[in-house]
C-alpha positions as CSV (number, residue, x, y, z in Angstrom):
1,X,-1.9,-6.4,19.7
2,X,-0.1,-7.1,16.5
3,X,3.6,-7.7,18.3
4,X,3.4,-11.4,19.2
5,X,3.9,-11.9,22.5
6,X,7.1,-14.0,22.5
7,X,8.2,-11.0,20.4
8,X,7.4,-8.6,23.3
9,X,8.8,-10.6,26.1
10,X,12.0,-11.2,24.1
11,X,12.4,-7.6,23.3
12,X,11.7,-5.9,27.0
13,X,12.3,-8.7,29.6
14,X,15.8,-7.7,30.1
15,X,15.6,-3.8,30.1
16,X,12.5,-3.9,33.0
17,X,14.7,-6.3,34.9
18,X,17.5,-3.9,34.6
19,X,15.7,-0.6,35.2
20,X,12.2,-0.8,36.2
21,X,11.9,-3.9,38.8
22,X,14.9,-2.3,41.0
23,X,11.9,0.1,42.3
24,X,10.3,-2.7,43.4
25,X,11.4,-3.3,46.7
26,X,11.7,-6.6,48.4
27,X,8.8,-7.9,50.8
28,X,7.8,-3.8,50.3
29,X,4.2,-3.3,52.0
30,X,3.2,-1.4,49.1
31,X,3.8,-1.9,45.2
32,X,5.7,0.5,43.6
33,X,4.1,3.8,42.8
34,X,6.6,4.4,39.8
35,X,6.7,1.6,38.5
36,X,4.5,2.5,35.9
37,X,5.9,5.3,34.8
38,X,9.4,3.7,34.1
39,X,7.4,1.0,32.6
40,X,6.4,3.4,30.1
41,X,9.5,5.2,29.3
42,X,11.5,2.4,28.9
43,X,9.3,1.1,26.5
44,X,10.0,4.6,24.3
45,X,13.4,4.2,25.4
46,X,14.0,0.7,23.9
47,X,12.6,1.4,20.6
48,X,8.6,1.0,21.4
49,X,6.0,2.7,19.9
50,X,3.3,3.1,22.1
51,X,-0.4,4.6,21.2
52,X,-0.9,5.8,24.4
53,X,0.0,8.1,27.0
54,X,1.2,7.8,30.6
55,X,-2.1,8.4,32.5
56,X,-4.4,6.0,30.3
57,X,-1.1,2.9,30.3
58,X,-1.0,3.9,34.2
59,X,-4.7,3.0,34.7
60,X,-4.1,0.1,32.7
61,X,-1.3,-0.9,34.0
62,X,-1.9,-0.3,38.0
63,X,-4.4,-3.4,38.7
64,X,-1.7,-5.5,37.3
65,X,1.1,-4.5,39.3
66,X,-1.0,-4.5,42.5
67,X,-2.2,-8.2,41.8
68,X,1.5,-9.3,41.1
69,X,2.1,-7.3,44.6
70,X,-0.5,-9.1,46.5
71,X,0.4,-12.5,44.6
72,X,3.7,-12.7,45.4
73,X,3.2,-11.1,49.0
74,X,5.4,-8.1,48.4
75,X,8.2,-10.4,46.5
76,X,9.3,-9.1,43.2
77,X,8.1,-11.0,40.3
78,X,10.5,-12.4,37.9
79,X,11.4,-10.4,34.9
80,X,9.5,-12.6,32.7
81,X,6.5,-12.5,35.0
82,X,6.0,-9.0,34.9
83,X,6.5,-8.4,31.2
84,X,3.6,-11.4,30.5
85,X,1.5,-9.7,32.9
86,X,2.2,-6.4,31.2
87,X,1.5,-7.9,27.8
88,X,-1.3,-9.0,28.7
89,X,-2.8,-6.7,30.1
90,X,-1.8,-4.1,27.7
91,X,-3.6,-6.7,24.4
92,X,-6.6,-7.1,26.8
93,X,-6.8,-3.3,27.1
94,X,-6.3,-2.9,23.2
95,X,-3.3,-0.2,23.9
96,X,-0.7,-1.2,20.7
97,X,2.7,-1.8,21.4
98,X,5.0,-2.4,18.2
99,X,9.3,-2.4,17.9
100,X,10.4,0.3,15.9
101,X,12.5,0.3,13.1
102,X,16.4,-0.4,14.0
103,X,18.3,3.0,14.9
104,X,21.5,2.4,13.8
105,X,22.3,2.9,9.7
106,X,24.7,0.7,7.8
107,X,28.2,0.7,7.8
């Protein structure tokens, strides 16, 4: 992946702790089924470009989130844990992630 990896965890650390890892309930006996999904659109959401679509960054994505599961025995991983782990897993899977340009004009 192009996007360093500081880069990444800088730029969507704070909007999966605010959106995403609230599905993730505490000491849950499952991982969270949409977690995923909100993985990927808030990605779009906070100016990624992604080169893939839900169902290939799902099966990507899915072994990750059910080893941090079974890791942390059903505790939610930190903020920065999971975006690592995501990072990884998405450079290791060869699925490009890059910031877009800024949305807002001059003046």
């Amino acid at each position: 992946m192009r996007l360093p990896r500081d880069a990444f965890i800088g730029h969507f650390q704070t909007v999966f702790q605010v959106h995403c890892l609230k599905l993730w309930r505490k000491r849950g006996k499952e991982p969270p089924e949409a977690l995923p999904r909100c993985l990927h659109e808030w990605i779009g959401t906070a100016n990624g470009i992604m080169d893939v679509d839900l169902q290939a960054f799902r099966a990507a994505v899915w072994p990750v989130v059910e080893e941090l599961h079974r890791k942390g025995e059903g505790a939610r991983p930190t903020p920065a844990e999971l975006t690592g782990a995501l990072f990884d897993v998405l450079s290791e899977a060869a699925i490009e992630v890059a910031i877009g340009p800024s949305r807002y004009g001059h003046g």
